[in-house]
Every structure is written in structure tokens, then in C-alpha cells.
TIBA-435755 format. One record per residue: x, y, z of N, C-alpha, C in turn; residue in three letters. Coordinates in steps of 0.05 Angstrom, whole numbers. Example, Ala and Ser with C-alpha at 12.3 -4.5 7.8 and 13.67 -1.06 7.14 Angstrom:
2
[[264, -114, 156], [246, -90, 156], [264, -66, 156], 'ala']
[[257, -45, 142], [273, -21, 143], [258, 1, 157], 'ser']
***
This chain:
241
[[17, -24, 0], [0, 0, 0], [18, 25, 0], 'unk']
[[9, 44, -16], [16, 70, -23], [24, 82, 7], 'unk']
[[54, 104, 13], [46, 113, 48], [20, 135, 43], 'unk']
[[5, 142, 17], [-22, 164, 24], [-47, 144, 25], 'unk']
[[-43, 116, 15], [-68, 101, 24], [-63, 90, 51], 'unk']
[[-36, 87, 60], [-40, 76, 92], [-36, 88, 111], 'unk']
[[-40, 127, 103], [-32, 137, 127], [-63, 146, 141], 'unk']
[[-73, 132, 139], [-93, 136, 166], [-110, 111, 172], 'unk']
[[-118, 115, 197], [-137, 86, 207], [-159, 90, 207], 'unk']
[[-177, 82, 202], [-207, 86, 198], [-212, 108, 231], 'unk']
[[-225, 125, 239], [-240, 141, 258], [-217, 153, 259], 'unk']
[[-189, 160, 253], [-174, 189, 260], [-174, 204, 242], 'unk']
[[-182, 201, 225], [-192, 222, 198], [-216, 245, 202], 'unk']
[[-202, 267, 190], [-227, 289, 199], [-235, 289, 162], 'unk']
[[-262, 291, 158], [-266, 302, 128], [-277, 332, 125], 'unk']
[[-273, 350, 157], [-273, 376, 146], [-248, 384, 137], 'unk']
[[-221, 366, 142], [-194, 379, 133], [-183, 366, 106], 'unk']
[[-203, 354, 93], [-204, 344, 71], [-196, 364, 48], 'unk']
[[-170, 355, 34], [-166, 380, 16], [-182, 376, 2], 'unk']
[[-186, 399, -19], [-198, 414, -40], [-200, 404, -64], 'unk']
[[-167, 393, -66], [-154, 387, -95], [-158, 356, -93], 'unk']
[[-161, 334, -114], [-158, 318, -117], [-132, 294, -100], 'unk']
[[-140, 270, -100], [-113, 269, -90], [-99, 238, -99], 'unk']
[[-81, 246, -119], [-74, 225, -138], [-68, 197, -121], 'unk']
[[-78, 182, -143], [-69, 157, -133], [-95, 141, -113], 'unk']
[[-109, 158, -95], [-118, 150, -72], [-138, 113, -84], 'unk']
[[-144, 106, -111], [-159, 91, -111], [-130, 67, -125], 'unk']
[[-111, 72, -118], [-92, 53, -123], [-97, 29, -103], 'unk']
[[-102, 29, -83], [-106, -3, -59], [-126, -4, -66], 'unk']
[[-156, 17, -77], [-173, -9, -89], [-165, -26, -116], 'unk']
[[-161, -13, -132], [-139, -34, -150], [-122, -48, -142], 'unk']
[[-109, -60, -134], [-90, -76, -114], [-110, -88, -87], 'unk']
[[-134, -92, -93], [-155, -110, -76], [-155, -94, -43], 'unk']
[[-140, -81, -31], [-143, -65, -17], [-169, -55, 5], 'unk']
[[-179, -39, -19], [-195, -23, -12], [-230, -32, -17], 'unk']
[[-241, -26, -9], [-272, -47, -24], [-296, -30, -33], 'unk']
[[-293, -4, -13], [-322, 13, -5], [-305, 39, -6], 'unk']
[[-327, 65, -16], [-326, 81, -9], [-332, 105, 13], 'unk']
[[-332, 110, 26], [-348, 120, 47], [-347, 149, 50], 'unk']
[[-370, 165, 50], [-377, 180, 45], [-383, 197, 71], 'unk']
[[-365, 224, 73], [-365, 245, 96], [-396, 240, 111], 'unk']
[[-422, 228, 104], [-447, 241, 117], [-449, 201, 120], 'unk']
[[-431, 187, 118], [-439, 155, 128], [-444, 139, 109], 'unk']
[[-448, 139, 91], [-460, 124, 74], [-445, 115, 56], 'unk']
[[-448, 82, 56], [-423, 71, 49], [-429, 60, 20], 'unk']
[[-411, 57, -1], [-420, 57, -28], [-395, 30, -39], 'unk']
[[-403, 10, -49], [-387, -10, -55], [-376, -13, -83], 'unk']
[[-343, -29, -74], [-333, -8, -106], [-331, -39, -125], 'unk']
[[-339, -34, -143], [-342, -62, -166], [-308, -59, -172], 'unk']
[[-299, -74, -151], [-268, -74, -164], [-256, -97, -180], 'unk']
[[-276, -120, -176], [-273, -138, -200], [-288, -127, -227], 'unk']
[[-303, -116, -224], [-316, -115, -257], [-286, -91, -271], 'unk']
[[-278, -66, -245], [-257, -51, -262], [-236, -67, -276], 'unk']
[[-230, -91, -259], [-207, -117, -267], [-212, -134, -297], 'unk']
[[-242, -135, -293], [-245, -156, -329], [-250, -146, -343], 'unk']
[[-262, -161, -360], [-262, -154, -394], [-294, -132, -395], 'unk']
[[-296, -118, -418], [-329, -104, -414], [-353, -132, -410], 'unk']
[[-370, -120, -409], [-391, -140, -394], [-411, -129, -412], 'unk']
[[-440, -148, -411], [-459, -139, -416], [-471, -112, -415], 'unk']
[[-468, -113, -393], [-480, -82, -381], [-465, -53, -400], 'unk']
[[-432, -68, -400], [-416, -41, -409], [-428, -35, -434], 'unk']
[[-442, -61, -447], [-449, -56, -473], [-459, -24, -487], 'unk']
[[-483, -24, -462], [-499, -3, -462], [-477, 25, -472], 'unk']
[[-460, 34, -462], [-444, 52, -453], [-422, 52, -486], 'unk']
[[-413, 27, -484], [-392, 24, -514], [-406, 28, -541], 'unk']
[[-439, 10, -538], [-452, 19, -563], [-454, 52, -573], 'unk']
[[-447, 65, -556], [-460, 95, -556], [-441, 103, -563], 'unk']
[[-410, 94, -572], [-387, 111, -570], [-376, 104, -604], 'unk']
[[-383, 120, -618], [-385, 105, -652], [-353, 119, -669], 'unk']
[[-347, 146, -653], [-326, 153, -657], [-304, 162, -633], 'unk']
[[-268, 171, -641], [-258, 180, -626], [-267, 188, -595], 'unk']
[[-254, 165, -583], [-265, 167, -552], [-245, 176, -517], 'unk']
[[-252, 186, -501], [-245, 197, -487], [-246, 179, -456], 'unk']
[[-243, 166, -438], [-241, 155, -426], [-237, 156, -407], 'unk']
[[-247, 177, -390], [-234, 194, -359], [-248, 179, -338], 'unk']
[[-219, 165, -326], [-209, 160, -297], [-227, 129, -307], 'unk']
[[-208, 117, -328], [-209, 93, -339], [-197, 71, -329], 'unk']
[[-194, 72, -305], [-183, 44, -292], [-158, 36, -308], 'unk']
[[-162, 4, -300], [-151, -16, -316], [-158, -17, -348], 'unk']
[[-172, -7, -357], [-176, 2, -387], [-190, -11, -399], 'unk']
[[-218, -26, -388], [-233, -55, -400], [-251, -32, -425], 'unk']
[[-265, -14, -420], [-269, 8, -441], [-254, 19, -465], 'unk']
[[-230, 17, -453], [-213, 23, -473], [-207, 3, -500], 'unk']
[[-213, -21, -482], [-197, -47, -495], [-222, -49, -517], 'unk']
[[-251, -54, -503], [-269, -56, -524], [-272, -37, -537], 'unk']
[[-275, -17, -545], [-273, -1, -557], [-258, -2, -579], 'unk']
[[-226, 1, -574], [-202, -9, -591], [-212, -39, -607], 'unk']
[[-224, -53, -595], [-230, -82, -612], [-259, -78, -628], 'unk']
[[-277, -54, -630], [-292, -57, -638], [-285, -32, -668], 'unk']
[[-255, -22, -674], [-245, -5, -684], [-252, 21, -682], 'unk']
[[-253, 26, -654], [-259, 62, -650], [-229, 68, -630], 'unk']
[[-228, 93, -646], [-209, 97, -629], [-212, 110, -602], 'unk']
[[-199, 94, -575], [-203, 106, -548], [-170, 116, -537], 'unk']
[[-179, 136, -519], [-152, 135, -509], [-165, 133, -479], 'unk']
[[-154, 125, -460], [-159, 119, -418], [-140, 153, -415], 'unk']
[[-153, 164, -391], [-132, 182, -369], [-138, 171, -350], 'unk']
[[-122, 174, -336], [-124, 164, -299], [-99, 178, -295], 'unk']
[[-102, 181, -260], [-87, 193, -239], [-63, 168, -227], 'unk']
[[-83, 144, -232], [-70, 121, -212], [-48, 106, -232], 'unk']
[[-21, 107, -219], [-6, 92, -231], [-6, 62, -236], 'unk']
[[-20, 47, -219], [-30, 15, -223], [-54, 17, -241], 'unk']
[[-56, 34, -249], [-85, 45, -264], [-70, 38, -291], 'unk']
[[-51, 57, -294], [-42, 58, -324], [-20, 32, -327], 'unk']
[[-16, 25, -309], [2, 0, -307], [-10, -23, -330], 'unk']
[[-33, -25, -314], [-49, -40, -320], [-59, -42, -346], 'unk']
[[-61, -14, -352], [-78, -5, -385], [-52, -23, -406], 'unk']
[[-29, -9, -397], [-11, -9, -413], [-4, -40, -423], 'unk']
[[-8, -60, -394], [-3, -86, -397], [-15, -107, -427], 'unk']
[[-56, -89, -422], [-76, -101, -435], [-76, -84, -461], 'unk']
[[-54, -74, -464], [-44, -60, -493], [-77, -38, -497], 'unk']
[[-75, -26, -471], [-98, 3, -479], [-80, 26, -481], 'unk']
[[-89, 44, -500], [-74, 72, -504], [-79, 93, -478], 'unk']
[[-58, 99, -460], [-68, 117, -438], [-54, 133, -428], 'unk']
[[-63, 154, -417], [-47, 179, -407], [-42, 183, -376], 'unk']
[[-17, 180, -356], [-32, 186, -340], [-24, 215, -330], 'unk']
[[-48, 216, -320], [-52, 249, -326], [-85, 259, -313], 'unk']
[[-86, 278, -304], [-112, 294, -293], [-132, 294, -316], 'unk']
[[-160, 301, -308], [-179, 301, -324], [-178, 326, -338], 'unk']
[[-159, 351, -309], [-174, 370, -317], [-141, 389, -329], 'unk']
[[-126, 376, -334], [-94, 375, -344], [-101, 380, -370], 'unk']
[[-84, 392, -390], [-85, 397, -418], [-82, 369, -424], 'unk']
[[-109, 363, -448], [-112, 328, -457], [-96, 328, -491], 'unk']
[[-102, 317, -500], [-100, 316, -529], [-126, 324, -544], 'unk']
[[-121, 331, -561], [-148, 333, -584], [-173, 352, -564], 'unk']
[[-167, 369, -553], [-192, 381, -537], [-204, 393, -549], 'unk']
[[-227, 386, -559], [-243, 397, -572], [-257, 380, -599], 'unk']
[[-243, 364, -601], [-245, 350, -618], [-252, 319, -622], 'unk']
[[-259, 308, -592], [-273, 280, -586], [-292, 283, -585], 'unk']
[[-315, 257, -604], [-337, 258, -619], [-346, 244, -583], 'unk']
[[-337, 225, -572], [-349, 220, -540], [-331, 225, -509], 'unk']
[[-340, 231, -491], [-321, 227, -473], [-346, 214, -449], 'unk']
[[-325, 190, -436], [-337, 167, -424], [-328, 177, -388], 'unk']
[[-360, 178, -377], [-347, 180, -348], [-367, 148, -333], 'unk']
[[-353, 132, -331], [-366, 101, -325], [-354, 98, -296], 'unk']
[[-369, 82, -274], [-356, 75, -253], [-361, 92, -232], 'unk']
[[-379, 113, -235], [-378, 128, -214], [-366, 149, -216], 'unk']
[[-345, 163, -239], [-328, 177, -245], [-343, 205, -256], 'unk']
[[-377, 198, -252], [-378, 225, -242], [-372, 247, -227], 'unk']
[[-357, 235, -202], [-354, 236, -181], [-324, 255, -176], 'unk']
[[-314, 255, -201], [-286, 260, -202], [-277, 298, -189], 'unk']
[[-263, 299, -168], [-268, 325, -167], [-284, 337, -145], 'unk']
[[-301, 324, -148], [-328, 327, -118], [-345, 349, -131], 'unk']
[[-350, 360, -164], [-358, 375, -172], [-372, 367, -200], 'unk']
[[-396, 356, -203], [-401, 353, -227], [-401, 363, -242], 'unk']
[[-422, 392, -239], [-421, 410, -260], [-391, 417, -267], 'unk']
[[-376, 414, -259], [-340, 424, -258], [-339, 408, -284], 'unk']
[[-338, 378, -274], [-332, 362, -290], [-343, 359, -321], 'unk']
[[-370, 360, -315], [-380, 358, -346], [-378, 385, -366], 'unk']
[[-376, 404, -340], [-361, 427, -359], [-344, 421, -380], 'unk']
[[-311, 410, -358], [-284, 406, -365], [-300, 381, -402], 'unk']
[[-319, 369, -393], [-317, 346, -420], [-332, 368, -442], 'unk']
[[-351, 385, -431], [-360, 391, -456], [-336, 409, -477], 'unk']
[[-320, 422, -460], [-289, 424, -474], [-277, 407, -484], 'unk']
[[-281, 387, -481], [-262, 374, -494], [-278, 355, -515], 'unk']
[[-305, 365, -525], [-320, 349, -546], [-319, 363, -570], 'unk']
[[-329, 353, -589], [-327, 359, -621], [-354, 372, -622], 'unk']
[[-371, 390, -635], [-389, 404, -636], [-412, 378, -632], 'unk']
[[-413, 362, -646], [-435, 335, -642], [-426, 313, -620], 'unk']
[[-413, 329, -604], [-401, 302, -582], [-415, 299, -558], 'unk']
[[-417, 277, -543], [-430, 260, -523], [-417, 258, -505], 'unk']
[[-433, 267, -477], [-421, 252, -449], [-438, 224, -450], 'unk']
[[-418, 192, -441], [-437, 177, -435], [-429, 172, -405], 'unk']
[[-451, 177, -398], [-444, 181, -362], [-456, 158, -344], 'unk']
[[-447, 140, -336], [-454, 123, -313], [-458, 134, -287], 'unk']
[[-487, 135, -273], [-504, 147, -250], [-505, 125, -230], 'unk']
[[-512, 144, -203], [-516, 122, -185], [-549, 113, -177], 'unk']
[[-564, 92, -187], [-593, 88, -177], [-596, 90, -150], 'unk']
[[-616, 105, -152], [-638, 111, -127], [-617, 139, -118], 'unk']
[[-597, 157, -122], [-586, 168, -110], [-595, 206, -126], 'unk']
[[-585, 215, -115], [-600, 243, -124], [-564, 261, -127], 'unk']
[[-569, 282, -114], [-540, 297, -119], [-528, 294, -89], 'unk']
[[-500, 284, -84], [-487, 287, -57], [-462, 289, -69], 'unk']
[[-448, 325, -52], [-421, 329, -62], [-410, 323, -30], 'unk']
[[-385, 331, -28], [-375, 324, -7], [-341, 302, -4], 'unk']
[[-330, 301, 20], [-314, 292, 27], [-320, 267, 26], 'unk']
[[-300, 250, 14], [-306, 214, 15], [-273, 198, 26], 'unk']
[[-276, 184, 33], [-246, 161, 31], [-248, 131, 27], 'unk']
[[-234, 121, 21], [-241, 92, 10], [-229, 73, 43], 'unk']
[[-244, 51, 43], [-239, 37, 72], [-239, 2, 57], 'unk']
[[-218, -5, 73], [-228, -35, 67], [-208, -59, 86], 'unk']
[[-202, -82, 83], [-187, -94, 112], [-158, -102, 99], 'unk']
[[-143, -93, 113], [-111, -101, 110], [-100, -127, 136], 'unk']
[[-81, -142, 124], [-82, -160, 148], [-66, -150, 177], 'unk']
[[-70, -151, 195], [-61, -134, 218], [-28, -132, 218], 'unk']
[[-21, -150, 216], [10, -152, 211], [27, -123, 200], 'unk']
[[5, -115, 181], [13, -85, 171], [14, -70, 190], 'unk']
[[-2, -62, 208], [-1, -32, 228], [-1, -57, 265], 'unk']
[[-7, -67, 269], [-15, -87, 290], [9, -100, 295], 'unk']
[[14, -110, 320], [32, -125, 338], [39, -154, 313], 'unk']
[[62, -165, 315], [68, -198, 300], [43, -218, 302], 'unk']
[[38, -209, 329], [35, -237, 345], [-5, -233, 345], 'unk']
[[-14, -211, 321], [-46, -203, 322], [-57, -211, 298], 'unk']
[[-70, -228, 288], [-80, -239, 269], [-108, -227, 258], 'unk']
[[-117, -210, 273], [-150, -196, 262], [-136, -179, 240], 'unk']
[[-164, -184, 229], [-159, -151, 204], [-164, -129, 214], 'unk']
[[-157, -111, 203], [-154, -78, 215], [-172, -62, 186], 'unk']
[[-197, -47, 207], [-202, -29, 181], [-177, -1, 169], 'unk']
[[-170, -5, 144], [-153, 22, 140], [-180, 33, 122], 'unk']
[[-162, 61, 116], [-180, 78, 108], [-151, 103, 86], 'unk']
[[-161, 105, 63], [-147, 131, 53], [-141, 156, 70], 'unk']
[[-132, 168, 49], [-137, 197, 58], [-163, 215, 48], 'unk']
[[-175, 231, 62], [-202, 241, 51], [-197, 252, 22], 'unk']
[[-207, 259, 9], [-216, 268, -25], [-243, 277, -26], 'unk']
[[-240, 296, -39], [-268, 312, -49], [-284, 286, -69], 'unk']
[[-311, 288, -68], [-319, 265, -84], [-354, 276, -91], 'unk']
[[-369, 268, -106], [-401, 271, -109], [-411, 242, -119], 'unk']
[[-436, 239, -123], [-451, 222, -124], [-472, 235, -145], 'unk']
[[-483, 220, -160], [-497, 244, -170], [-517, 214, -189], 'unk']
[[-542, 217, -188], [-568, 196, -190], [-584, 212, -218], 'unk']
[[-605, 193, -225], [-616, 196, -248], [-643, 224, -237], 'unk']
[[-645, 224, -217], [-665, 234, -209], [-658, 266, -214], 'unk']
[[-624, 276, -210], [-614, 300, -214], [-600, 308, -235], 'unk']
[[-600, 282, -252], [-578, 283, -277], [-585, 308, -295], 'unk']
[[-614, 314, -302], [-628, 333, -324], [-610, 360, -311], 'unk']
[[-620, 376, -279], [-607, 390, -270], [-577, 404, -270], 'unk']
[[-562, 381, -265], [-529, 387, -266], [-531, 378, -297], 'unk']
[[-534, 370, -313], [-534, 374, -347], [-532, 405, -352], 'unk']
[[-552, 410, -348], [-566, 436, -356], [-544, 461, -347], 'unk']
[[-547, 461, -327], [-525, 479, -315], [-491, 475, -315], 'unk']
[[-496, 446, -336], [-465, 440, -350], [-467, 460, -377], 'unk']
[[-485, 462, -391], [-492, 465, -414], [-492, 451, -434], 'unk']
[[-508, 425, -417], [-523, 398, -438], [-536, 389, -436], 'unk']
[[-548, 367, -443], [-584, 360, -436], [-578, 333, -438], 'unk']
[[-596, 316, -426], [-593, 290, -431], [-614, 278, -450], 'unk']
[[-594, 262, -470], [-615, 259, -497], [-621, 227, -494], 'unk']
[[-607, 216, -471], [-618, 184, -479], [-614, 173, -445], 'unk']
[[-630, 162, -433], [-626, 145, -405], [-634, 123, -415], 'unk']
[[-621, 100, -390], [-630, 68, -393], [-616, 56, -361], 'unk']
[[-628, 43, -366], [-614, 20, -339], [-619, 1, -350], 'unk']
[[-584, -14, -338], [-574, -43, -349], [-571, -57, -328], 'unk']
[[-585, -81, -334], [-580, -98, -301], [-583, -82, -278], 'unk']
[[-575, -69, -253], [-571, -58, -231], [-557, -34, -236], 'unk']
[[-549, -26, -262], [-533, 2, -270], [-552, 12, -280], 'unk']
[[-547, 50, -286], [-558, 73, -306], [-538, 80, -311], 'unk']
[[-546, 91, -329], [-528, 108, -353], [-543, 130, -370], 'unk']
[[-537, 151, -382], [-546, 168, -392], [-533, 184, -411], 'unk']
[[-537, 189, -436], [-516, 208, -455], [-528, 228, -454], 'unk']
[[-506, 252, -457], [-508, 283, -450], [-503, 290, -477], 'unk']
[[-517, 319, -486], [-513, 327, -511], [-505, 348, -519], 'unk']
[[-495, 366, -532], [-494, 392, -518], [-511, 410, -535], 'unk']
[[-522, 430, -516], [-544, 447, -515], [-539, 456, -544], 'unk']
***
């Protein structure tokens, strides 16, 4: 584990001193099995599909890849299973991520990736026909409208957000950190065999549901032209105004 994913224990964390700014890396121990859940400054604990980030696209991703017909954008693309289908279905994608086991990873499963900020000078800005925020990666930032801003910059006059939402959830911005069990041996006595909850360091983060998606669109300056739910997921493409 990273020393910024293991420097705190679950309850000595304040999330009013939660910086501002992003904070790279922090979802590296959930990649590295680590980490499991997110948890959220007001309690509410949100579970992270860290095997589905690990395999191949899925059914569900279908929804999300069908929609992406040209030059694609890929922010805070994991292990790069988006990327990969995409690239195999002949569109071109490129992944960004923050997390170095992130791009490790991309690089291994031969995905094209940057690593690099969302909100960092990209390539082609302006000029990607989609940009893909899947996984929760609404979330990026702790600012949506921020975020879908930053993509509608970086789209082609007919370009698409395809945005993966959280069901049943509405808008929650706020301080989050990721928690999950390390074996005691790490922070604990030789001779202590329980697991120990760790916990990140706090990060700005949002949540953001189908119920508020029209709202923060709008005041991105885009509208949403298509919703669906796949299996236990939503998703929605953004258009611009």
C-alpha cells in the first residue's frame, strides 16, 4: 500500500480537513484488492465493483460502448476494459487516470493511456466525438457540474457525455475516503491476526443519480438525450445544448 493510502486508520480522519484538490493515486489499494467501499463524509457507504474494473467489458458495459461510434475519451479509466473494447470494436479510445497501477495496468492489456488529470491539458480538446465518465467517475473532483463542464471542452461540436449514475441516488457532493481490511500484521503487533479497518486519505468526491442528472446537465450546458438502466446500472448520454 501506497504511504497516502496507509496513512490513516479508519475514525482518526477528519473530512472537514479534507483537501480541496484531488488526491492522486488514492484509488490505487482499491486496484490492488485493498480497498472495497467508499465511504462517504455524511456515512454512507457505497461498494466499489473492483472486479468488474479488473475484467473484460460486460454486458451491461455494452450499453455505454454501443453509444461511442467515434474518437473516444475515457476519464479515470481504470484498468482500461473500455478502452480495450472499444479499440477491438475499431474506435479509437484513449484511458486518463491519476492512478499509476491504473495505467500499469492499461498499458499491460495494450490500452492507449495517459496518466494524467482530467482537468490537465488532454490531447485533441475539442475534438472528441465522445467522452466516457463510467464507474462512478462522475464523481471526479467532488464537482459535477465542474466536471461535465471540463468534457464539454473537450467534445467535437456533435459530441456526447456517456455518463454512468448512481440508482436511487440524487446529488451528494462532499468529502469521501475509501476503507477496506488489510491484514493486521501491517499496522498491529506480529503476534495479532484480526484484520484492521484502513482507510485513505479524505478526497473531495459527489454522487450524483438519475433523479438529478437533467439538472447538473443543464447547468453544464447539456441536456440529456438518452437514459436506460442495465441490469442494476444507469447510464445516460449528455448532448450539448
Amino acid at each position: 500500500m501506497t504511504p497516502m493510502t496507509r496513512s490513516l486508520v479508519s475514525g482518526t480522519a477528519d473530512p472537514g480537513t479534507a483537501a480541496i484538490a484531488g488526491v492522486p493515486g488514492v484509488f490505487d489499494a482499491a486496484l490492488a484488492g485493498r480497498c472495497q467501499r467508499l465511504v462517504r463524509a455524511d456515512g454512507v457507504v457505497l461498494p466499489l465493483a473492483t472486479q468488474r474494473w479488473q475484467d473484460d467489458a460486460d454486458g451491461d458495459d455494452s450499453w455505454m460502448v454501443d453509444r461511442c461510434a467515434g474518437p473516444t475519451l475515457d476519464l479515470g479509466c481504470g484498468p482500461g476494459r473500455l478502452v480495450v473494447a472499444l479499440a477491438d470494436r475499431g474506435v479509437p479510445a484513449l484511458g486518463v487516470d491519476v492512478s499509476v497501477q491504473a495505467v500499469q495496468r492499461c498499458l499491460e492489456r495494450g490500452a492507449a493511456v495517459l496518466h494524467r488529470d482530467a482537468f490537465e491539458r488532454l490531447p485533441g480538446e475539442g475534438r472528441w466525438e465522445h467522452v466516457v465518465l463510467a464507474d462512478g467517475n462522475i464523481g471526479i473532483g467532488g464537482d459535477p457540474v465542474g466536471l461535465l463542464r471540463r468534457c464539454r471542452a473537450l467534445l467535437a461540436e456533435a459530441g456526447t457525455v456517456v455518463v454512468e449514475l448512481e440508482p436511487g441516488a440524487g446529488l451528494w457532493q462532499g468529502a469521501a475516503h475509501l476503507e477496506g481490511t488489510a491484514e493486521s500484521a501491517y499496522l498491529a503487533a506480529p503476534d495479532d491476526t484480526t484484520e484492521t479497518v484502513m482507510a485513505s486519505a479524505w478526497f473531495p468526491w459527489a454522487v450524483l443519480g438519475p433523479d438529478e442528472v437533467d439538472d447538473v446537465a443543464a447547468e453544464s450546458g447539456l441536456v440529456v438525450a438518452e437514459r436506460a438502466a442495465s441490469g442494476a446500472r444507469f447510464f445516460a448520454v449528455l448532448s450539448l445544448i
